[in-house]
N, C-alpha and C positions, 0 to 999 in steps of 0.2 A: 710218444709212440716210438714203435721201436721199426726204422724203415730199412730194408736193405734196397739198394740201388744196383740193378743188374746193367752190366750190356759187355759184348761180344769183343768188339772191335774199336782201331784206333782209327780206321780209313776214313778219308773225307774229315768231315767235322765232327767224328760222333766223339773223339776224345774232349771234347769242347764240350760237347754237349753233355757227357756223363759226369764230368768234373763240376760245370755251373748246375748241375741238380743238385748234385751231392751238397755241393756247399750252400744251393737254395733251403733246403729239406732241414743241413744242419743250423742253421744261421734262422729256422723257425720254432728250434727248441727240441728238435726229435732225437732220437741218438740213432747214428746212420753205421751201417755198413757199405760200402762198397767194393763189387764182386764185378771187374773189369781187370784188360790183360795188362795196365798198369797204375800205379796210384795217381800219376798227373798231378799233384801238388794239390793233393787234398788232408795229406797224415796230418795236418794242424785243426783239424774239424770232424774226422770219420775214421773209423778201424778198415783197414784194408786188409783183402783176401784175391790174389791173384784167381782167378775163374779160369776153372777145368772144363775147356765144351771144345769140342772142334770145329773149326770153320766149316760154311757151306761151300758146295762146290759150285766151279762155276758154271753156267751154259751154256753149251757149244751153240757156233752160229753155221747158219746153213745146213744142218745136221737134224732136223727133225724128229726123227725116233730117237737119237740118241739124247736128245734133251727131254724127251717125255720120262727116260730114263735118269736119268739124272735129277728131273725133278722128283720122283720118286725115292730116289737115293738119298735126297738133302728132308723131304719128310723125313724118314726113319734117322738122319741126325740129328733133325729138330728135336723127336723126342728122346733119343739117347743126351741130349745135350740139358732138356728139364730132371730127366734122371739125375742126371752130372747133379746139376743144380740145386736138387731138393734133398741131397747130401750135405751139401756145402752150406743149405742154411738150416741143417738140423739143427744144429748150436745153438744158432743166435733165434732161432723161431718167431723169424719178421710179422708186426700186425699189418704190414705191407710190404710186397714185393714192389718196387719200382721199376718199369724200362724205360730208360729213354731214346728208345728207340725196338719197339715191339715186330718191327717186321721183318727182322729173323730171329725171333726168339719162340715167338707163338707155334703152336703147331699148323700144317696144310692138309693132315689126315692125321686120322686118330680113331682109332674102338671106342664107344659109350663109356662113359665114365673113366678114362684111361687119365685124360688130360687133370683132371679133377684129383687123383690119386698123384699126380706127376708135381705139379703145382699145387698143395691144400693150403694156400694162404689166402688171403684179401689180396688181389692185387691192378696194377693201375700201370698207365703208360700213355706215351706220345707217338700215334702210329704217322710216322716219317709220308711215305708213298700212301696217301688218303685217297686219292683220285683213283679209282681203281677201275679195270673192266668190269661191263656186269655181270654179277656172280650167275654163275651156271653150276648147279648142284652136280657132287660127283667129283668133281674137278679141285685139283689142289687150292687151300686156297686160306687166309688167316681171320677173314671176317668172320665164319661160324661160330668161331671159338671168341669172340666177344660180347657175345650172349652169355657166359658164365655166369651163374649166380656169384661167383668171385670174383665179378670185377668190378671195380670200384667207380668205374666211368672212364673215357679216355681224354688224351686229348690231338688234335691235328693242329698241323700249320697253314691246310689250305681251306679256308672258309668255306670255298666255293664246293666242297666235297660232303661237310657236316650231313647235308637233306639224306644224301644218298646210303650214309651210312648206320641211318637212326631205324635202317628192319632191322640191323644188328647189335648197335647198341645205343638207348635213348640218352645216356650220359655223355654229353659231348661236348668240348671245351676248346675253343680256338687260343691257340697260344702264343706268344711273340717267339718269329722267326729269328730270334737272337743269335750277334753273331759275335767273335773275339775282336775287339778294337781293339789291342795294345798298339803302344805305340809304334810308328814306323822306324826299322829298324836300318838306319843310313848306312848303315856301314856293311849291308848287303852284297856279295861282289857281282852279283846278277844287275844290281840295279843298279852299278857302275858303270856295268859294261854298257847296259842299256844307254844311258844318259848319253855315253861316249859315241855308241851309232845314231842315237836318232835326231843327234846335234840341231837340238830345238824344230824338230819336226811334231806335227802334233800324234801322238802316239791313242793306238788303238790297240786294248790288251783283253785276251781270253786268257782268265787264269785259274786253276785246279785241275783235277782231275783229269785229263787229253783221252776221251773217248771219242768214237763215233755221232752219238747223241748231242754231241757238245756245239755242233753247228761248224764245225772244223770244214767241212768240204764251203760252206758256204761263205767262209770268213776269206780261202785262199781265191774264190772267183773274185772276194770285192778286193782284195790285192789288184788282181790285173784291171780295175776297174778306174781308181787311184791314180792322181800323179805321185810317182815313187818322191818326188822333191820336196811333198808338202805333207806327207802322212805317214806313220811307221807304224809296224803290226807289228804286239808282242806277244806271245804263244807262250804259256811256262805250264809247268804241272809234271805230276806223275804219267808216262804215258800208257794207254792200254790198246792203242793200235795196231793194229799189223802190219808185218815188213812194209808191202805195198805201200801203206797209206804212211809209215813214216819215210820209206822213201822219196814220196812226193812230195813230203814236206821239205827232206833235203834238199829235191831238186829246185823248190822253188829260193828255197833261201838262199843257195847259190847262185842264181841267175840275178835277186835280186839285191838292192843298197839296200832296202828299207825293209826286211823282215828278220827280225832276233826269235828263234825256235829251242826255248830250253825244256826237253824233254824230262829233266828230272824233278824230282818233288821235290815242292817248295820247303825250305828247313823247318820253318813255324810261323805262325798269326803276325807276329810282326815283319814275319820277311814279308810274308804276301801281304800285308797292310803297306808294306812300302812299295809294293810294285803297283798297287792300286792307287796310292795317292801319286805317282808318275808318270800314270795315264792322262788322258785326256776325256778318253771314252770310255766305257767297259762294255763287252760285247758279250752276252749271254742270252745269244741267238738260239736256245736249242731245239733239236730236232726232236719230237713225237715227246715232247716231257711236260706232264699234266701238273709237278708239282710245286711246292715252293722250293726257293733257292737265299739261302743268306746271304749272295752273293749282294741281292737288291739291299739288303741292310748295310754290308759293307759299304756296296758305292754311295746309299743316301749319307751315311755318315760322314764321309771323307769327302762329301760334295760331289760326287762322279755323276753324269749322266750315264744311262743306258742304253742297248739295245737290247731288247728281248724279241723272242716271237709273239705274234698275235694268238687271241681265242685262249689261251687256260689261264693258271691263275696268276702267271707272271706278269703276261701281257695285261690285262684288267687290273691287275695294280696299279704299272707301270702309266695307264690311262687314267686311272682312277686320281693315282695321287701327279700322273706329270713331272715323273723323273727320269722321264725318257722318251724312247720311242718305239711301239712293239709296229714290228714290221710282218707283213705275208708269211709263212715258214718256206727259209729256203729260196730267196728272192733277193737275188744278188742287185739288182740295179736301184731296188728299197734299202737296201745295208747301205747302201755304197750314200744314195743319197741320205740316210738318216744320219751317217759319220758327217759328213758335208753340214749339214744342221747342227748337229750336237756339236760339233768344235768353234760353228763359229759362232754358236746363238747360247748355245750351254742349254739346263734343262730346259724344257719348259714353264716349272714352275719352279721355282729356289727354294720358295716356300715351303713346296710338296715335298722336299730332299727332309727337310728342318721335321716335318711334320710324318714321315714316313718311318725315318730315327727313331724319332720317340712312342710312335706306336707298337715299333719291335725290339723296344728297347730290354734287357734283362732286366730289368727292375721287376717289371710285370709279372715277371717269372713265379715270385713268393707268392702272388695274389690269386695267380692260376691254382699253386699247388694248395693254396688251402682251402681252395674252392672244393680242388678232388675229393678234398675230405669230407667236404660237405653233403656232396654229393650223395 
């Protein structure tokens, strides 16, 4: 078959994730296209085509009208952006479009038959944010449009969403939440500098992304909760906070011995693999987030205990398999004692780290994808 492999973006993990499709997809006999904004070290397996689309915009906070607005504005790039697209694979005339990552690609409005002229291929994907509000007609939104007679099925990472989404499409496939294990990269100067402050303290580490969501206000309460002698917190990532809230960060780093706060993004998979194997704990407390996260992949592999929140689908893993401990959301004197547990007891199943691995391991990856086709 002949597959083109779409996606958008390098942010977070999707450069991870476009690159291990592509080379799943090639590595099952198909001849691949991929149509991303760089090749990632695929040229030894697939023809690359840098992708013409524009980013979506982002969402003002606190601004209500002007976000209804904007949501409006990023529809009309959604389908300027399949326009883009349905150009770019007139050439190659894929018997499947691939995204690996469908939730901003798809359309949120659309005219009758518009999406179907934009898009005229078979096509298929891994819709990322599965957990969704309930759909309320009218309202922007990507679930309608996967009722296409052109889609080939999809698939999620959060199990626990599949029931809710089979009004809109009955092909549905849970897939491994796979994440990059290269190896730890020592010679990091972050993770230098680290080792040098937390002079064998046991270290507590939030790493990626530095949003709001992230559980950040609840990580600096369990700071002041802490003997500063016996426990270190380490904050790194790209930040996307405001003044205020990185102010506050400053302020506490300075007050304290035991917090290192690197606001800038991690260089690559094995910088951040080595600042998780330098942990003690991993903390991925987040705030109002229904979905999966590879971070749980990462820390099972590298042997890391957890923190997560209780109730969606992190925590009910985290239970399920006992590789950590999902706490109340937002419940500083739960963090504080589950760090206290996890450093001196470790997870609570060892097992469950060994056995969590390998159910989200990439291998699984090819099994999925020939499933789609079966489909």
């Amino acid at each position: 078959m002949k597959i083109a492999v779409v996606d958008c973006s390098v942010s977070g993990h999707r450069e991870t994730y476009y690159r291990e499709f592509t080379r799943a997809w090639a590595s099952l006999g198909h001849e691949v296209l991929l149509l991303a904004p760089r090749e990632s070290g695929t040229g030894d397996v697939a023809a690359f085509s840098e992708i013409t689309v524009r980013p979506l915009l982002p969402l003002p906070i606190g601004k209500p009208f002007r976000k209804k607005l904007v949501v409006l504005e990023n529809a009309i790039i959604r389908l300027r952006n399949l326009a883009a697209l349905r150009r770019q694979l007139f050439d190659f005339h894929p018997d499947l479009a691939y995204f690996p990552c469908l939730d901003d690609m798809l359309p949120t409005l659309s005219l009758p038959g518009l999406f179907y002229r934009l898009l005229p291929y078979s096509w298929s994907g891994l819709l990322v944010q599965s957990a969704l509000p309930p759909y309320k007609p009218g309202v922007p939104d990507v679930r309608p449009f996967l009722r296409s007679s052109l889609c080939k099925g999809i698939g999620v990472l959060n199990e626990y969403s599949i029931d809710s989404l089979k009004a809109f499409q009955p092909r549905i496939l849970r897939f491994p939440d796979f994440a990059d294990l290269s190896a730890p990269d020592d010679s990091y100067s972050l993770l230098h500098l680290l080792r040098e402050r937390a002079r064998g303290r046991k270290i507590v580490a939030l790493l990626g992304s530095l949003g709001s969501r992230k559980g950040i206000d609840l990580l600096l309460r369990t700071v002041q909760l802490l003997p500063e002698d016996e426990y270190f917190f380490l904050m790194a990532g790209k930040s996307w906070l405001s003044e205020p809230q990185t102010g506050e960060l400053e302020r506490v780093q300075a007050s304290r011995s035991n917090c290192l706060f690197s606001l800038e993004q991690i260089p690559d998979e094995a910088c951040f693999n080595a600042l998780v194997m330098a942990g003690d704990v991993v903390f991925a407390a987040y705030n109002g987030f229904t979905g999966s996260s590879n971070l749980l992949t990462k820390a099972a592999a590298f042997g890391k205990p957890i923190i997560v929140s209780q109730g969606e689908c992190m925590g009910k893993r985290v239970m399920a398999y006992g590789t950590g401990i999902a706490i109340p959301e937002g419940d500083a004197v739960a963090c504080k004692d589950a760090v206290i547990h996890l450093c001196r007891e470790g997870a609570p199943s060892p097992e469950g780290l060994a056995e969590y691995a390998s159910d989200h391991h990439i291998g699984k990856l090819k099994t999925c994808l020939n499933e789609i086709i079966r489909l």
